[in-house]
KOLDREN-673324 format. One line per 3 residues: number of its first residue (from 1); their letters; for each residue z, y, x of C-alpha. Coordinates in steps of 0.05 Angstrom, whole numbers, plus 5000, padded with zeros to 4 digits. Each point is the difference from the previous one (the first is absolute). Layout:
BEGIN
NUM) a) Z:Y:X; ...
! end
This chain:
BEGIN
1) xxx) 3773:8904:3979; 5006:5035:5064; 5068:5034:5011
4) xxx) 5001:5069:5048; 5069:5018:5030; 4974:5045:5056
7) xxx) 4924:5044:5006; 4974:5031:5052; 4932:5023:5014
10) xxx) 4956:5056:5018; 4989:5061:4962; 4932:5005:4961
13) xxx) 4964:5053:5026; 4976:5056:4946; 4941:5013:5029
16) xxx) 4972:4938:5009; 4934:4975:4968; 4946:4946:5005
19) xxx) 4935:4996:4976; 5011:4949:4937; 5017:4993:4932
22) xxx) 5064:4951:5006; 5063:5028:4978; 5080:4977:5005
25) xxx) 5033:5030:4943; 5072:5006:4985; 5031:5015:4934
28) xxx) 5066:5027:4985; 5050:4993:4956; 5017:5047:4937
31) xxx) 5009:4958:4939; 4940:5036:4950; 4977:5047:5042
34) xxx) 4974:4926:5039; 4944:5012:4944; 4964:5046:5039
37) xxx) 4989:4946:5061; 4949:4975:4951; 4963:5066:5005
40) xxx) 4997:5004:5078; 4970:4922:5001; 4945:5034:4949
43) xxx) 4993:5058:5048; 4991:4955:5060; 4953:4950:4966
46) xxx) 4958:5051:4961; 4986:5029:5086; 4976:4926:5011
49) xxx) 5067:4986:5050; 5032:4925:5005; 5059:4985:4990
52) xxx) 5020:4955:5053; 5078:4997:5005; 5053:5034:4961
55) xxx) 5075:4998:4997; 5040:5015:4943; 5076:5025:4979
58) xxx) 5019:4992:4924; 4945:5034:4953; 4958:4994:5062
61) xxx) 5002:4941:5017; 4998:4980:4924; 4932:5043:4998
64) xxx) 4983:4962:5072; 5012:4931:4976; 4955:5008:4940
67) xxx) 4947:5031:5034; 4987:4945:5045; 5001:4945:4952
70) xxx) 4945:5028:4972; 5040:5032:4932; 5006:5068:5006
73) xxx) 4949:5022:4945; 5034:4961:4948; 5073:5026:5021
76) xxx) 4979:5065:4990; 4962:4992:4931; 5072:4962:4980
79) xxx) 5045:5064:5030; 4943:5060:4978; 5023:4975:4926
82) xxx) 5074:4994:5001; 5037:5057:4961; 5071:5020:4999
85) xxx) 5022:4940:4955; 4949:4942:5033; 5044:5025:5071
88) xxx) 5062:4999:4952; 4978:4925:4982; 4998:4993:5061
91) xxx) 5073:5012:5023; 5037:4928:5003; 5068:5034:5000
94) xxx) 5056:4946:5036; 5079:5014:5010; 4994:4965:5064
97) xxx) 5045:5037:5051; 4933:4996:5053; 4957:5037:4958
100) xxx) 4986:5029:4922; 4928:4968:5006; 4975:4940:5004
103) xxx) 4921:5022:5008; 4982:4930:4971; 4954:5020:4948
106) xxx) 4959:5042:5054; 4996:4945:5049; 4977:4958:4933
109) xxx) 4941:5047:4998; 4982:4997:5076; 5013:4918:4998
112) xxx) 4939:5005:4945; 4962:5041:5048; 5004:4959:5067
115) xxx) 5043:4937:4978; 5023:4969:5063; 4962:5035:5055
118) xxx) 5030:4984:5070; 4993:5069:5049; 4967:4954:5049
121) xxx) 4943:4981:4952; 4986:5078:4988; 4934:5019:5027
124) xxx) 5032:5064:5032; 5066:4993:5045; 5055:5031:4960
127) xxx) 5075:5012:5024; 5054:5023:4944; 5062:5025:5014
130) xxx) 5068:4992:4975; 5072:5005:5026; 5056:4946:5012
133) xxx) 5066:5020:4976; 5038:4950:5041; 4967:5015:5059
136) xxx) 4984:5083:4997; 4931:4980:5019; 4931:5006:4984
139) xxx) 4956:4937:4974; 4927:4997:5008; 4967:4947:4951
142) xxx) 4928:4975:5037; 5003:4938:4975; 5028:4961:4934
145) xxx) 4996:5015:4925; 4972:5071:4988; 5042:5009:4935
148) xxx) 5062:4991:5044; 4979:5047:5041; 4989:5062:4946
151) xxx) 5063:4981:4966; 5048:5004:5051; 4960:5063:5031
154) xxx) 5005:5030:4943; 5071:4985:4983; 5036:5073:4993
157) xxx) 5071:4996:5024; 5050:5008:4936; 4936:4994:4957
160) xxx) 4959:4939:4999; 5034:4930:5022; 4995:4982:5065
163) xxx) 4963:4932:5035; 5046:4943:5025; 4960:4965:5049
166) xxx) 5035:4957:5037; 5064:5037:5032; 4961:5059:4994
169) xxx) 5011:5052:4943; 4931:5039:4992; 4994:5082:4971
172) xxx) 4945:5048:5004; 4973:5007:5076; 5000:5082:4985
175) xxx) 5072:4986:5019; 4987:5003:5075; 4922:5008:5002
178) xxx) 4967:5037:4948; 4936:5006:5044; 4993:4944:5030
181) xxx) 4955:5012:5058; 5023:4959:5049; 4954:4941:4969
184) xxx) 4937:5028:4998; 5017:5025:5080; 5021:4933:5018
187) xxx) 4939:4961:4979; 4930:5021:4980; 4937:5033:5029
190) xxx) 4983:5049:4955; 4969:5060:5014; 5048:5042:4970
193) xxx) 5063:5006:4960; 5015:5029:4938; 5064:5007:4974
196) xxx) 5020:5029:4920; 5074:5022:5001; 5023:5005:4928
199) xxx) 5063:5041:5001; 4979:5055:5045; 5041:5064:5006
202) xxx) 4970:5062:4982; 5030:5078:5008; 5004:5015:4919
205) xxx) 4994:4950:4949; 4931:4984:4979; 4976:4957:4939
208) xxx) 4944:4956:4989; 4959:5049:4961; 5002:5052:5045
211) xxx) 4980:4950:5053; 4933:4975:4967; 4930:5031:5013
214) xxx) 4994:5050:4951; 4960:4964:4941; 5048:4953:4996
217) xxx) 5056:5066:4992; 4984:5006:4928; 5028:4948:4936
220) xxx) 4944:4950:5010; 5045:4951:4953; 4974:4968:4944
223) xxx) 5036:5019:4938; 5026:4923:4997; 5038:5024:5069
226) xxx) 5016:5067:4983; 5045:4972:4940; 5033:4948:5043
229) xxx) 5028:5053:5052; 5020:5041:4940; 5041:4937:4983
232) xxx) 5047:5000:5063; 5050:5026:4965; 5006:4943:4948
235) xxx) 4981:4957:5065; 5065:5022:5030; 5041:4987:4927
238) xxx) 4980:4936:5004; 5023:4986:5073; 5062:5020:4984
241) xxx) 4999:4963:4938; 4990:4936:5034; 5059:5016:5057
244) xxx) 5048:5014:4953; 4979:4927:4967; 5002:4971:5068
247) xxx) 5078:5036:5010; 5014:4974:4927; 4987:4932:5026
250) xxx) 5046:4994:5060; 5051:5033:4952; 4991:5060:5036
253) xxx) 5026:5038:4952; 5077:5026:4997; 5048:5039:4960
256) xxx) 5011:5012:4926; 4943:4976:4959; 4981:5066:4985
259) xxx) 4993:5026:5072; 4954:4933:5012; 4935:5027:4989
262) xxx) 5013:5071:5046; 5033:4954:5053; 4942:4950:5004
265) xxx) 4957:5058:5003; 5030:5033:5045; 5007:4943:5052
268) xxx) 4921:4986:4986; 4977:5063:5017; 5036:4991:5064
271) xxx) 4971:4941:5019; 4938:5023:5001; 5022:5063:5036
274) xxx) 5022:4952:5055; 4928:4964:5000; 4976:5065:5014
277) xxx) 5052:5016:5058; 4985:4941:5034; 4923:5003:4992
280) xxx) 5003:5074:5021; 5043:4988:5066; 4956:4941:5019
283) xxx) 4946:5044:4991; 5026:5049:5048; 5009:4952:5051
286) xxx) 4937:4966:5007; 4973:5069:5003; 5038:5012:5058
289) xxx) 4986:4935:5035; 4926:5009:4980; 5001:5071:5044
292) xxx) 5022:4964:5060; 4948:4940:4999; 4953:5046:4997
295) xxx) 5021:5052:5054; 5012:4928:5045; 4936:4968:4983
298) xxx) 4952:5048:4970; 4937:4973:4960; 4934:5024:5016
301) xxx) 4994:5025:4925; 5063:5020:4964; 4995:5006:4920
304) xxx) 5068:5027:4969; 5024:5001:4929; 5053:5043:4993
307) xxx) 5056:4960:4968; 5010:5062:4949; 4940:4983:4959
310) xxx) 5035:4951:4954; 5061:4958:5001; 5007:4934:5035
313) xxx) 5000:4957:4933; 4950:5040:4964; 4936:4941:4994
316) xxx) 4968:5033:4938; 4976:5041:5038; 4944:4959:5042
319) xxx) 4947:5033:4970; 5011:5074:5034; 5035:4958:5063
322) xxx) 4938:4962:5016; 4961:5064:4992; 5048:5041:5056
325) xxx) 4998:4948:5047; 4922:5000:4998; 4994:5077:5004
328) xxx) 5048:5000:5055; 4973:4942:5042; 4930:5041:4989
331) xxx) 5018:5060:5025; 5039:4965:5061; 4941:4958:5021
334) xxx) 4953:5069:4991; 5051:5044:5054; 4990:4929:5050
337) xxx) 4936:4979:4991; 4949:5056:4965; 4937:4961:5008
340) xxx) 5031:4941:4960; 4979:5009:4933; 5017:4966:4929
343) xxx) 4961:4962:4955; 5025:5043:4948; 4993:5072:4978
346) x) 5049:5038:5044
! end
């Protein structure tokens, strides 16, 4: 684990291109919107580029880690099939003043995809980021177990528990870095960099829909998923069901018995008004952070999702997600390089 407490280097110049197919890629951080990093490594496969390096913040580096080890087709046939309630399942709700999440039962999942792959062992050089509390600094993992790395990169501050690693206390790297170029820079001869930037700013609010080519614009759901979005409502019941169970258990409740249930209701609904506060603001700040890496080091190929197409914590929604991301990367590889075609129908 390599720990960075000062970077310097050169800007990337825009402009710049060799004659190859090797590509540095750096992935963002965004929470669901992350789904759509899976699209761009479709994109940039299905034009017969390589991969060579890639650095990772949070979702991204999740998405980077699995990649390498060779995974990332079963990780997205596992996420293209979670619904609202398998993402409910999910949700290993803890009281613990670091966090309401533990994230245990998705690191389960990715411990059955890669088991105890070190990052040194990957066949493609990988850097994740997170952030040291103590410290206020960033922490590049290069080396060591590659589930410690995702978890603590993808540790949301107030959300999901942080690492302890030593004297260290470990949160999401979209803390300081969002984009974490500075990697890919520092080490690798590719012959260009592309970089996806998953909470990207746009002038109005835009949503996924309007964002996909224009077949995909129409309700191509199955009836199966046509009911279940119908259901978010009752979705939603539940959710608040369960909080108020989880306030009825730390005796959350207060007042005369018959002002229990509205009270415990009441203070449920506003803890997950406060999950959305703090996912919103961190949301807002990586976006920021992201505009500066890029105007300080821009890639040779930007691809943006604008952080308005869904909500941070919204991962039934891969599907459409993995779509955008290819359509996008697609159309930003066509404006670079026009002669570069896909193996697939445009």
């Amino acid at each position: 684990m390599k720990k960075v407490t000062h970077i310097t280097a050169a800007p990337v110049a825009s402009h710049r291109f060799k004659d190859g197919n090797k590509v540095a890629l750096v992935l963002g951080s965004g929470g669901a919107r992350g789904y759509a990093h899976i699209g761009v490594i479709e994109a940039l496969e299905a034009r017969g580029f390589e991969i060579i390096s890639i650095a990772g913040c949070s979702m991204g580096a999740l998405v980077a880690g699995i990649y390498a080890a060779g995974k990332l087709p079963e990780y997205r046939e596992w996420v293209c099939h979670l619904d609202y309630l398998d993402v409910l399942k999910l949700v290993d709700v803890t009281w613990s003043p670091m966090g309401a999440m533990r994230a245990s039962k998705v690191m389960s999942k990715l411990e059955e995809l890669v088991g105890d792959t070190l990052i040194e062992d990957l066949p493609i050089p990988v850097t994740t980021v997170a952030t040291d509390l103590v410290r206020q600094r960033e922490v590049w993992f290069q080396n060591g177990p590659l589930l410690q790395a995702i978890r603590a990169s993808i540790a949301v501050p107030g959300v999901i528990t942080p690492v302890h690693a030593g004297d260290q206390v470990l949160v999401d790297g979209g803390l300081l870095n969002p984009l974490p170029m500075m990697p890919i820079l520092a080490a690798h001869e590719a012959d260009f960099v592309v970089a996806v930037n998953v909470t990207a700013h746009s002038p109005q609010p835009v949503s996924l829909e309007e964002l996909l080519p224009g077949e995909d614009c129409n309700d191509s759901r199955t009836e199966s998923e046509r009911d279940r979005d119908a259901n978010i409502g009752g979705w939603m019941d539940e959710v608040r069901a369960t909080t108020r169970r989880l306030w009825d258990g730390l005796g959350g409740s207060s007042g005369e018995e018959g002002d229990v249930d509205e009270t415990v209701d009441l203070r449920g609904k506003r803890e997950w008004g406060k999950l959305d506060m703090i996912l919103e603001s961190f949301d807002i700040t990586q976006a920021a952070l992201a505009k500066y890496k890029i105007a300080g080091y821009p890639p040779d190929v930007l691809i943006e999702i604008p952080k308005t197409v869904c909500s941070a914590y919204e991962f039934h929604r891969a599907n459409e997600l993995i779509r955008l991301g290819r359509h996008l990367a697609d159309e930003a590889l066509k404006r670079r390089m026009p002669g570069i075609a896909s193996d697939a129908a445009e």
